[in-house]
C-alpha positions in Angstrom: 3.6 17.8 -23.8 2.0 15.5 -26.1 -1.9 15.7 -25.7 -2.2 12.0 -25.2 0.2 12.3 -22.2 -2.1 14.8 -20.7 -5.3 12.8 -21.2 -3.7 10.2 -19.7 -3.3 12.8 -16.7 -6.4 13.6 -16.5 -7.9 9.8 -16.4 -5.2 8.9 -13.5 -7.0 11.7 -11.9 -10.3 10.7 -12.6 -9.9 7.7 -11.5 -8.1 8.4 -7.9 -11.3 11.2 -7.1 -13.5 8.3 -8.4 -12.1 6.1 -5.7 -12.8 8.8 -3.1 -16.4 9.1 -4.0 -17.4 5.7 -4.6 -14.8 2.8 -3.0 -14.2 -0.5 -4.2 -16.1 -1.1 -7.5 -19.6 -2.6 -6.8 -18.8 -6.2 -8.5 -18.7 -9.3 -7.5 -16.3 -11.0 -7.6 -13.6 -8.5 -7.2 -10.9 -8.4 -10.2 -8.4 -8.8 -7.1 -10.0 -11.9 -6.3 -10.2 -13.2 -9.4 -7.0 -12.6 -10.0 -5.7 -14.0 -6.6 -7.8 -17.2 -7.7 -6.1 -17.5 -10.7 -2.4 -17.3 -9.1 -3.9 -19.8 -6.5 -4.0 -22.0 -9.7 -1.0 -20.9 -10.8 0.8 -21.9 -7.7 -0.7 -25.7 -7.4 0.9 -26.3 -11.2 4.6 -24.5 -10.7 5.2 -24.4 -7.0 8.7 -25.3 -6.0 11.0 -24.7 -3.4 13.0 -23.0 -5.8 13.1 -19.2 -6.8 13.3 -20.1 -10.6 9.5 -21.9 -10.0 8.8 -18.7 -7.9 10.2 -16.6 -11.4 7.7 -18.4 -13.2 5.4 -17.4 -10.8 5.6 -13.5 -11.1 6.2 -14.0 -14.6 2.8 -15.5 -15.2 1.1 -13.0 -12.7 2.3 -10.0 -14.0 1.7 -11.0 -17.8 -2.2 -11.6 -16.5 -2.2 -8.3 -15.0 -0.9 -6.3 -17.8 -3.0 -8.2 -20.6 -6.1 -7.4 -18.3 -5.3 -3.5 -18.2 -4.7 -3.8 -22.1 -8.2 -5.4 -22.3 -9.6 -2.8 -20.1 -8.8 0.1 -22.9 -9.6 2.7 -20.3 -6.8 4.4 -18.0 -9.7 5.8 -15.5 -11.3 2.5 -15.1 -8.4 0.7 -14.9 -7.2 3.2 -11.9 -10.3 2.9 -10.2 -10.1 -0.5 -10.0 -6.4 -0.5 -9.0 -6.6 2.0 -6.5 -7.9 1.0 -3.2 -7.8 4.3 -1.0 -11.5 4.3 0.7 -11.4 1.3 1.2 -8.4 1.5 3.2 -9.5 4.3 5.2 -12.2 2.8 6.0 -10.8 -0.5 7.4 -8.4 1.6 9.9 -11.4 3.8 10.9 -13.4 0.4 11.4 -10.2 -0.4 14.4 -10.5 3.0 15.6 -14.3 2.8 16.0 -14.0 -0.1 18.3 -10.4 0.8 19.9 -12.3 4.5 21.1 -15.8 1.7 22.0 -13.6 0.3 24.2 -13.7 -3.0 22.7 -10.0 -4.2 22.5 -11.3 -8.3 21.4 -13.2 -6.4 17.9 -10.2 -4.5 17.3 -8.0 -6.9 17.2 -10.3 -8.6 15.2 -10.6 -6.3 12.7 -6.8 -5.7 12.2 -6.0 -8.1 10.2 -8.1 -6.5 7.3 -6.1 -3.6 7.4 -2.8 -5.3 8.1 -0.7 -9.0 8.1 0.8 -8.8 11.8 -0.5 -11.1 13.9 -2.9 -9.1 16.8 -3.2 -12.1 19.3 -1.9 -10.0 22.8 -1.9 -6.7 21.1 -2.6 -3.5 23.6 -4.5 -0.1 22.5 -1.3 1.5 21.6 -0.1 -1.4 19.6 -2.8 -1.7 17.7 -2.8 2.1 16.7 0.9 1.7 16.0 0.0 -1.0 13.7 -3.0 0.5 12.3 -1.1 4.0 11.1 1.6 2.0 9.7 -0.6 0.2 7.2 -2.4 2.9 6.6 1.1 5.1 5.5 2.6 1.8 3.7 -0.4 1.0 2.3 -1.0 4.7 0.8 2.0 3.8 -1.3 0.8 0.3 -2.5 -3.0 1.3 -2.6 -3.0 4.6 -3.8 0.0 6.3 -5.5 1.8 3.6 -6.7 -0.8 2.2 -9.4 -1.7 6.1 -10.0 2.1 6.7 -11.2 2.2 3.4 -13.0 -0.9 4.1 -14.8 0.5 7.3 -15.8 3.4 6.1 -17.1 2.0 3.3 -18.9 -1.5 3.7 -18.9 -4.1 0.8 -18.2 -1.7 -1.9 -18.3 0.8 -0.1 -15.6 -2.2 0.3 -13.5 -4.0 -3.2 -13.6 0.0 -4.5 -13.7 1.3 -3.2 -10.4 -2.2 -4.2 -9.1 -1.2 -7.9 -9.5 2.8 -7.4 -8.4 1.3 -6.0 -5.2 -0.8 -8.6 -4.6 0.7 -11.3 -5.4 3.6 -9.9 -3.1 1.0 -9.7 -0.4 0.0 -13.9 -1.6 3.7 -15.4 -1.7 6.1 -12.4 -0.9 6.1 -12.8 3.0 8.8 -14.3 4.5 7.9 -18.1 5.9 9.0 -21.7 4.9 7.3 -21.9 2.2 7.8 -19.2 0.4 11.1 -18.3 1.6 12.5 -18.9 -1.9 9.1 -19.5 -3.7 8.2 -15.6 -3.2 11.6 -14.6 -3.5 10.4 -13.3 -7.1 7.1 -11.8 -6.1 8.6 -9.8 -3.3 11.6 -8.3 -5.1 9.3 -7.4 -8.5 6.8 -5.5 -5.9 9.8 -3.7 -4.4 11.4 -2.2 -7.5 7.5 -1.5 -8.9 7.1 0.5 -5.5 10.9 2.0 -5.1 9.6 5.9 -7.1 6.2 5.8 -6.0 7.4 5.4 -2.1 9.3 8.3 -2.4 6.7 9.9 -3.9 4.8 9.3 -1.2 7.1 11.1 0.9 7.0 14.3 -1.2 3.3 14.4 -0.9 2.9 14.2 2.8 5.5 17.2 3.0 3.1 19.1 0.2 0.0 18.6 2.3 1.6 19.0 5.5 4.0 21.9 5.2 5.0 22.8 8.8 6.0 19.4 9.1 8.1 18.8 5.5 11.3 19.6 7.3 10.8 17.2 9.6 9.3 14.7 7.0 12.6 15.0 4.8 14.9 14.7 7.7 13.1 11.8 9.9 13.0 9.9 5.7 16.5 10.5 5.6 18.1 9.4 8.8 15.7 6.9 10.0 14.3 5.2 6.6 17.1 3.0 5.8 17.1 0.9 8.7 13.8 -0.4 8.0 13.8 -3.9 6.5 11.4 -2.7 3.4 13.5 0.1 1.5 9.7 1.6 0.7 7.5 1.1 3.4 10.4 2.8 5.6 9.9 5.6 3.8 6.3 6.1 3.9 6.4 5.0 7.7 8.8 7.9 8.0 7.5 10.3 6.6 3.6 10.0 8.1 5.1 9.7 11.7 7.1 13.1 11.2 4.2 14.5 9.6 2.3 13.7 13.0 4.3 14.1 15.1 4.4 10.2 16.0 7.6 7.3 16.8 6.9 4.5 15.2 8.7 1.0 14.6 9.2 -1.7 17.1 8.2 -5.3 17.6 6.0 -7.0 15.2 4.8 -10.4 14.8 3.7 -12.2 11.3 2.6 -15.6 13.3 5.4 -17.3 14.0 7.9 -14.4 13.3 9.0 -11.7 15.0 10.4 -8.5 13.7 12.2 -6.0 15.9 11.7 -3.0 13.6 14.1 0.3 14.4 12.6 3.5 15.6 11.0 5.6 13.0 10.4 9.3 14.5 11.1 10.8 17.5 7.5 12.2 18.6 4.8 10.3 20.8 3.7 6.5 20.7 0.7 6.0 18.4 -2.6 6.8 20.1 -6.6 5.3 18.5 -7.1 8.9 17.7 -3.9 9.3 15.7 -5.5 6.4 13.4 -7.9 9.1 11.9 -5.3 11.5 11.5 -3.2 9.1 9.3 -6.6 8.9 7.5 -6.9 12.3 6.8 -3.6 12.7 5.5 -3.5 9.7 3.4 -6.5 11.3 2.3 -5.0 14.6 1.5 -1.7 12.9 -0.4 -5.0 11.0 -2.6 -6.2 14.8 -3.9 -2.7 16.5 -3.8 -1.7 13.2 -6.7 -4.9 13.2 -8.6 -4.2 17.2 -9.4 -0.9 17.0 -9.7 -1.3 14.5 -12.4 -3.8 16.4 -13.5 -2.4 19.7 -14.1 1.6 18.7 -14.5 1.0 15.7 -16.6 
């Protein structure tokens, strides 16, 4: 192994623990934002209802990203900055806080920082159904994804998926507007997340052994009939790893998904929310020394 390769390691690494101790980088604005402003802009010039406009669109976005990771010159910063894990922990914790208050109106409230589903009408167990799913989709989109891109291609593979994620999460949702528009956006952050999802998986069996049988069979027969050939996966594998059924209806405002069962354990409880915390937490140190010591 080349010793750039394993530098490289050991920055992904650096930065995923530096995420863990610190959060979201103490500038304002965020680069997300900025970068979400700038695709704003780049939307009000190309926008069509067309998926070659929408082309254009990812094009543009994923050239900014990559020639801001290349400015960046450092592989830690750039996957501190990419990587999101506290922060997502700490956005589900904030719906657990006020789901075990009591306080179903400021949970609901709260949601939709953690995920896009609309919580008008949402019950306790529906919002910790929703809660634990972000949190194991979004360990795959916040956390190991940019982590494996930035150790395969350093800086720019970290600050890169950064902006195919997010601009997936502007235009890549399903609604008139962006039904072909996002087409693009949506099928770019699916191929950049297609390895690290899977990856995903693989961790949660590491960290939880007793339930890795489980994990690999629930990813296996119950994955594929999820809509989103990654966030099945990760959805799988954290509700076998505790012990949880997940799936069922969800609403994105004016849409309603009826998603298949995922897991053959218990409905989602507020207390299971901290337990998808921890073990997102746990697949966070189990990457950063894998990369660190296999790299």
């Amino acid at each position: 192994m080349s010793r750039p390769r394993r530098g490289r390691g050991l920055a992904v690494a650096f930065g995923l623990l530096a995420d863990r101790a610190f959060g979201e980088p103490p500038v304002t604005p965020h680069p997300v934002s900025l970068f979400g402003r700038a695709m704003r802009g780049v939307e009000s010039r190309v926008w069509r209802d067309s998926r070659p406009a929408g082309v254009v669109h990812a094009g543009a976005g994923l050239t900014l990203g990559v020639v801001a990771g290349a400015a960046t010159r450092s592989t830690a910063l750039a996957t501190y900055v990419a990587v999101a894990g506290r922060a997502l922990g700490q956005a589900a914790m904030a719906v657990a806080d006020a789901l075990e208050a009591g306080d179903l109106d400021l949970a609901r409230e709260r949601l939709p920082a953690l995920v896009g589903r609309d919580p008008t009408g949402l019950d306790e167990k529906e919002i910790a159904r929703a809660a634990v799913e972000s949190v194991a989709e979004n360990t795959v989109d916040a956390v190991v994804a940019p982590a494996l891109w930035a150790l395969a291609l350093g800086a720019p593979g970290a600050v890169g998926y950064r902006a195919v994620n997010t601009m997936d999460a502007m235009v890549g949702h399903r609604s008139e507007r962006y039904a072909r528009y996002g087409w693009a956006a949506a099928r770019l952050d699916d191929a950049a997340g297609f390895v690290p999802a899977r990856v995903t998986a693989l961790m949660v069996a590491v960290v939880r052994p007793r339930a890795a049988h489980a994990v690999w069979r629930t990813v296996r027969a119950d994955a594929p009939a999820h809509p989103s050939p990654n966030s099945g996966v990760a959805e799988a594998a954290f509700a076998a790893a505790l012990g949880l059924r997940l799936g069922g209806e969800s609403r994105y405002g004016d849409r309603v998904e009826l998603r298949p069962p995922l897991g053959d354990g218990r409905p989602p409880e507020p207390a299971d929310i901290a337990s998808a915390v921890r073990l997102s937490r746990d697949v966070t140190y189990a990457l950063a020394a894998s990369v660190a010591v296999f790299s």
